[in-house]
MARVO-816069 format. One line per field, with one value per atom (N, C-alpha, C): residue number from 1; residue in three letters; atom name; x, y, z. Coordinates in pm, 1 decimal. Layout:
REM MARVO-816069
i = (NUM;...)
aa = (ala;...)
at = (CA;...)
c1 = (X;...)
c2 = (Y;...)
c3 = (Z;...)
REM end
This chain:
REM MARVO-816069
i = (1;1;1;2;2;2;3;3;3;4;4;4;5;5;5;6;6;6;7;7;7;8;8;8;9;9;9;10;10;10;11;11;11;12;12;12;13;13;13;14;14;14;15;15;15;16;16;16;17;17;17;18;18;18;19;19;19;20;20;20;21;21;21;22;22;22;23;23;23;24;24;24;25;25;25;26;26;26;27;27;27;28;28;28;29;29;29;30;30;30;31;31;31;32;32;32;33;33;33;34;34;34;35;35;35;36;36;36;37;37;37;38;38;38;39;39;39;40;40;40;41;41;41;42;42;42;43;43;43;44;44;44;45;45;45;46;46;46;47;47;47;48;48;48;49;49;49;50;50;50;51;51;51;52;52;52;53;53;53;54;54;54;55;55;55;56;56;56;57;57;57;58;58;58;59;59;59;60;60;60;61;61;61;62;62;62;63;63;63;64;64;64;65;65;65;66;66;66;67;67;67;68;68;68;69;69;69;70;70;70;71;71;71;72;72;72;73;73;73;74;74;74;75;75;75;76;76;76;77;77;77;78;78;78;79;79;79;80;80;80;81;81;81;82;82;82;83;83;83;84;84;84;85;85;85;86;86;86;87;87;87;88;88;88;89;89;89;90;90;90;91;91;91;92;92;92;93;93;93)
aa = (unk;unk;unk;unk;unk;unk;unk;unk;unk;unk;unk;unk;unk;unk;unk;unk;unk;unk;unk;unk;unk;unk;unk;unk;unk;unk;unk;unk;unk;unk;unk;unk;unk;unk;unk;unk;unk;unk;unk;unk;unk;unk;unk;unk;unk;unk;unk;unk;unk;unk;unk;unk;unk;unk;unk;unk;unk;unk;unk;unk;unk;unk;unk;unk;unk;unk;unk;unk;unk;unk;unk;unk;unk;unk;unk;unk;unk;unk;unk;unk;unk;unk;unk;unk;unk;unk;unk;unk;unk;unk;unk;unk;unk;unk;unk;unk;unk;unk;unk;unk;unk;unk;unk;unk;unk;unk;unk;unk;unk;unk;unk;unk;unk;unk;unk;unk;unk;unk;unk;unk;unk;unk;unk;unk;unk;unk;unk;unk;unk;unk;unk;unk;unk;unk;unk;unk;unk;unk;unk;unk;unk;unk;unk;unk;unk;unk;unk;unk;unk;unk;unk;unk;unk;unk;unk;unk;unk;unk;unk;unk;unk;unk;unk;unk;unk;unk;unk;unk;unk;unk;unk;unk;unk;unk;unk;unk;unk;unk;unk;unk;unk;unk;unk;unk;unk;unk;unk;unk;unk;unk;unk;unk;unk;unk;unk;unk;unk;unk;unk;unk;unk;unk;unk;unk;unk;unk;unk;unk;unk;unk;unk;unk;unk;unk;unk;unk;unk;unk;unk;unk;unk;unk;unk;unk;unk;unk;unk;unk;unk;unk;unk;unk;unk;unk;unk;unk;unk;unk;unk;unk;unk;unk;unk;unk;unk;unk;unk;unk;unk;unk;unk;unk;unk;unk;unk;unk;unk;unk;unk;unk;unk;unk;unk;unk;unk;unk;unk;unk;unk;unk;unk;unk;unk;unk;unk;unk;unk;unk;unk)
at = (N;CA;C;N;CA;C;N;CA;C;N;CA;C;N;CA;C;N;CA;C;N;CA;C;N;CA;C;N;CA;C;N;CA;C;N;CA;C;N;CA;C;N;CA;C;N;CA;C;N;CA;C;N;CA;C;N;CA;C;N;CA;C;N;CA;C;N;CA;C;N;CA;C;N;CA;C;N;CA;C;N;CA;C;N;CA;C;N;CA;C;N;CA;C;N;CA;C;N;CA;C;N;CA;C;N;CA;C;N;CA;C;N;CA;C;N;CA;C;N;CA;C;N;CA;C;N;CA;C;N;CA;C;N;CA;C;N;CA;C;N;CA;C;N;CA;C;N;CA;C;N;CA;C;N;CA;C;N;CA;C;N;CA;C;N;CA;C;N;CA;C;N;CA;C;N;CA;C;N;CA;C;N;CA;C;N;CA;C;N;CA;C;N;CA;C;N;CA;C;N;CA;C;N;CA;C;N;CA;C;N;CA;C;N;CA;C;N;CA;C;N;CA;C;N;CA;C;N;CA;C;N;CA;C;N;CA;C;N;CA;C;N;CA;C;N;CA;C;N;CA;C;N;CA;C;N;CA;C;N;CA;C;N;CA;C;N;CA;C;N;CA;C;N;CA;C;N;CA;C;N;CA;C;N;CA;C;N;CA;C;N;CA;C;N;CA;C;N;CA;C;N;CA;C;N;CA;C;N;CA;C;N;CA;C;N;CA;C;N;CA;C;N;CA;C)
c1 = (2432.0;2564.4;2560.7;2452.4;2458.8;2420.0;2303.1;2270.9;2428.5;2447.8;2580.2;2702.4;2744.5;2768.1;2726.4;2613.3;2566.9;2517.0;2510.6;2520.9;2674.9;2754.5;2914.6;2931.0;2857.4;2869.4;2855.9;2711.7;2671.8;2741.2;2762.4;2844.1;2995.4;3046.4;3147.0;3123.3;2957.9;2953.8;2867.6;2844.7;2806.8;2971.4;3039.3;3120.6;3242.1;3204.0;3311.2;3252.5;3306.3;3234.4;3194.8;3085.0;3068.6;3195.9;3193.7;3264.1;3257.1;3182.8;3144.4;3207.3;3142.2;3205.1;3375.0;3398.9;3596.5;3623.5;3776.5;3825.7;3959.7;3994.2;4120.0;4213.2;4255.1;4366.4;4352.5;4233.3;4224.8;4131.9;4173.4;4110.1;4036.0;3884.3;3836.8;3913.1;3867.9;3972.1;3846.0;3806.6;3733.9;3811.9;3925.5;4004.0;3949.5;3956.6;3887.5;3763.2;3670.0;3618.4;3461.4;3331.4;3245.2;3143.4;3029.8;2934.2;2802.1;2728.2;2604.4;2568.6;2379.8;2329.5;2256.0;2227.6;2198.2;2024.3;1957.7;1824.0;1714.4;1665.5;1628.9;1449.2;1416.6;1347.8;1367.0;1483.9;1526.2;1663.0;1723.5;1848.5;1979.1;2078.0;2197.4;2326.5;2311.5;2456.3;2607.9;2656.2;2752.1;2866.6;3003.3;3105.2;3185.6;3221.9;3277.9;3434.2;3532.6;3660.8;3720.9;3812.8;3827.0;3984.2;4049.0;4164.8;4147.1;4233.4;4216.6;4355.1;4416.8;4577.9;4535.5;4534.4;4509.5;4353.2;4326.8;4144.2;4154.1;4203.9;4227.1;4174.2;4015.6;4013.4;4012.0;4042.7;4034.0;3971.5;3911.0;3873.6;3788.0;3676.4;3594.3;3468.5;3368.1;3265.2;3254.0;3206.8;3214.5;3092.6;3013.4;2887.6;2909.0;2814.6;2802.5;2708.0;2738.4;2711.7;2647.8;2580.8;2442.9;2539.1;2654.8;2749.3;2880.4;2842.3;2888.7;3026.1;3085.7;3172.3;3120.4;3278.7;3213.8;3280.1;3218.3;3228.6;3308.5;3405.0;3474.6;3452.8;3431.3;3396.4;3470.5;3587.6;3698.9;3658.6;3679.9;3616.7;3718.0;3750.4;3824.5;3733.2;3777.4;3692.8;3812.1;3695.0;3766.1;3688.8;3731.7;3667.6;3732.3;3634.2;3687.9;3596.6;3622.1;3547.6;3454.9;3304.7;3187.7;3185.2;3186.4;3147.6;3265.5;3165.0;3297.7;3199.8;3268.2;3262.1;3343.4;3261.8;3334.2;3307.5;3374.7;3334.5;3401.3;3304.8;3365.5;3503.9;3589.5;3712.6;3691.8;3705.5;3701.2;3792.1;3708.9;3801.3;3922.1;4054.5;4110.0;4113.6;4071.4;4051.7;4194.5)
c2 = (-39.9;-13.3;15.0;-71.9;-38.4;109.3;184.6;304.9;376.5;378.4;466.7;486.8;366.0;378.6;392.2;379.6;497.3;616.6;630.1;796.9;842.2;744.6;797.2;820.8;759.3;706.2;857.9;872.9;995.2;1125.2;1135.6;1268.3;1269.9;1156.0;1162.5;1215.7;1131.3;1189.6;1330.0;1447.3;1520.5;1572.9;1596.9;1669.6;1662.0;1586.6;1576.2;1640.9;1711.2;1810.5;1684.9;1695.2;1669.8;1638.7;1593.5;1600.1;1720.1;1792.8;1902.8;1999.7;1988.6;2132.0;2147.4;2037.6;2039.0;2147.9;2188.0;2274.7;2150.1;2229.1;2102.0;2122.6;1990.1;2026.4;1999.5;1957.6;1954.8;1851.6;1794.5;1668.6;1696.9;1606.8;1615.2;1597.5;1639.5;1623.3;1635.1;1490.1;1481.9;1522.9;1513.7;1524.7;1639.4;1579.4;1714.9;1638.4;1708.7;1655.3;1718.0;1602.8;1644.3;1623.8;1717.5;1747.8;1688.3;1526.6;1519.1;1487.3;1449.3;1383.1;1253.1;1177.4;1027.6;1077.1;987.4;1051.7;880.5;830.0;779.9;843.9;779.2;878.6;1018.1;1013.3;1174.2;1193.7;1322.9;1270.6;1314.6;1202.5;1222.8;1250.1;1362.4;1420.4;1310.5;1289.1;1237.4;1288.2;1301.6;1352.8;1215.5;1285.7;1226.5;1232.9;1168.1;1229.0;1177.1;1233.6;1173.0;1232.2;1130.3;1187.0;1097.0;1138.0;1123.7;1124.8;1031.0;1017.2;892.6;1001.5;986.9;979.5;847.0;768.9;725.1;717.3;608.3;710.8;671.4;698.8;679.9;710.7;652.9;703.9;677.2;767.1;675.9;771.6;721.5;824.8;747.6;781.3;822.8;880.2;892.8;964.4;825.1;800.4;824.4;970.9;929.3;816.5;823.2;699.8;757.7;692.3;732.9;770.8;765.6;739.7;932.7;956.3;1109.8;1076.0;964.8;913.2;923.7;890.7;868.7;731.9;642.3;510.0;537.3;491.1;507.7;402.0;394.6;314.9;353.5;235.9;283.3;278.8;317.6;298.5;333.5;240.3;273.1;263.6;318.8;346.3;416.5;439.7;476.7;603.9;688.3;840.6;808.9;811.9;850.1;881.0;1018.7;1094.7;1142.6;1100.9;1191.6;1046.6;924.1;814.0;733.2;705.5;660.5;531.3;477.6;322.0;304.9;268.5;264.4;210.7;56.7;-16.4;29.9;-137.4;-60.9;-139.2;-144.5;-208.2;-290.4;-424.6;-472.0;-515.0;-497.7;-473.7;-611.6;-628.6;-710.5;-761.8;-898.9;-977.0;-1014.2)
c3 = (-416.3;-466.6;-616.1;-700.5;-835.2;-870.3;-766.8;-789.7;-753.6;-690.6;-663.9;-809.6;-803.7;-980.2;-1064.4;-1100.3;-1183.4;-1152.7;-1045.4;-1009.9;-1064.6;-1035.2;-1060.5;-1198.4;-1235.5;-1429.0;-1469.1;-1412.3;-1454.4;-1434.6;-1339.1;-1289.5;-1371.9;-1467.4;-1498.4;-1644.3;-1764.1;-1858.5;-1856.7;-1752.5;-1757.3;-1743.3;-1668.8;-1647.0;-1783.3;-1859.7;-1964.8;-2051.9;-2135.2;-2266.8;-2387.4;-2455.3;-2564.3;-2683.8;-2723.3;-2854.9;-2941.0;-2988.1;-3079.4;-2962.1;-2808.4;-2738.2;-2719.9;-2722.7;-2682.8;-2770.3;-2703.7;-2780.3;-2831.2;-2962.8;-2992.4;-2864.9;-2884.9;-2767.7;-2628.2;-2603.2;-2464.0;-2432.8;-2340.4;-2284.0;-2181.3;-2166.0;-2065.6;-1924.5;-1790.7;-1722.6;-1593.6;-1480.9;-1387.7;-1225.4;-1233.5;-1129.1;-1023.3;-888.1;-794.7;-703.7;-648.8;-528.7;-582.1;-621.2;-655.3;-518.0;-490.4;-452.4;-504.1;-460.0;-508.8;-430.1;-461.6;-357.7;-426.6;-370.5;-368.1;-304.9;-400.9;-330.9;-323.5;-238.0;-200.6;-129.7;-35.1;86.3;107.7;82.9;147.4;21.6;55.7;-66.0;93.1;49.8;148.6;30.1;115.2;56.7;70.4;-65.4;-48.6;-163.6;-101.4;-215.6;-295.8;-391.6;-470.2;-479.3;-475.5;-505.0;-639.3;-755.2;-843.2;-838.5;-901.1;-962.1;-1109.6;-1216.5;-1328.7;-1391.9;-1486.0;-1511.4;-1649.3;-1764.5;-1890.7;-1867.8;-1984.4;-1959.8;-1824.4;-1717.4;-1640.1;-1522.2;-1406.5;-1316.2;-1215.0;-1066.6;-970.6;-879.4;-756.8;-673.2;-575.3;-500.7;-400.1;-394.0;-339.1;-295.1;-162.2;-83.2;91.9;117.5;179.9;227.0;414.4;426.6;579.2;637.4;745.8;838.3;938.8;1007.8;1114.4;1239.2;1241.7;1342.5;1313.8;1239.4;1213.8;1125.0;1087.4;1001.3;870.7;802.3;652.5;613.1;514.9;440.7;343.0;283.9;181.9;93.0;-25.0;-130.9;-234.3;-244.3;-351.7;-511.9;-654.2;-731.7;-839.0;-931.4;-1056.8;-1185.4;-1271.8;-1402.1;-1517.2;-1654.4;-1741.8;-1795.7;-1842.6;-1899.3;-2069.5;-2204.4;-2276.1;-2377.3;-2405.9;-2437.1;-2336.5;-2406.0;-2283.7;-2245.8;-2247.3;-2153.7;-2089.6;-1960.9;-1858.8;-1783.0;-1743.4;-1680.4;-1571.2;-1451.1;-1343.7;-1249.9;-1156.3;-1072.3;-922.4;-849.3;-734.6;-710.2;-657.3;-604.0;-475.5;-550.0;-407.5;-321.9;-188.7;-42.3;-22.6;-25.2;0.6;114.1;201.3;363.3;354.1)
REM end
């Protein structure tokens, strides 16, 4: 689970521009449905979903399953600037 967040980590300070690249005026912005893979043995494709509302992100991971489903792994975090931080949410019993 810790690799997965920081896979997330990562995919959030790549996708945010630098400081020097911004243009004034405009904020990074992660919102949308990313494409990676998780690589282990083999690498398994898994997406990312983000929405984004200010620094504040939310989203999920969705890991298939040996079973043709996908796992949802909820995940909030923060984007500001190029670095972002982001756990997982845990499941309420």
């Amino acid at each position: 689970m810790k690799n997965m967040i920081a896979a997330f980590a990562a995919v959030l300070a790549l996708a945010a521009p630098a400081p020097a690249q911004e243009k004034k005026g405009t904020e990074p912005n992660v919102t949308g449905t990313w494409n990676m893979g998780l690589q282990g043995g083999h690498v398994v494709p898994v997406a990312l979903t983000l929405e984004q509302k200010g620094t504040t992100v939310t989203g999920a991971i969705l890991l298939p399953t040996q079973r043709g489903d996908r796992l949802e792994v909820p995940l909030k975090g923060e984007l500001v600037g190029s670095r972002a931080h982001a756990e997982r949410l845990k499941e309420r019993k």
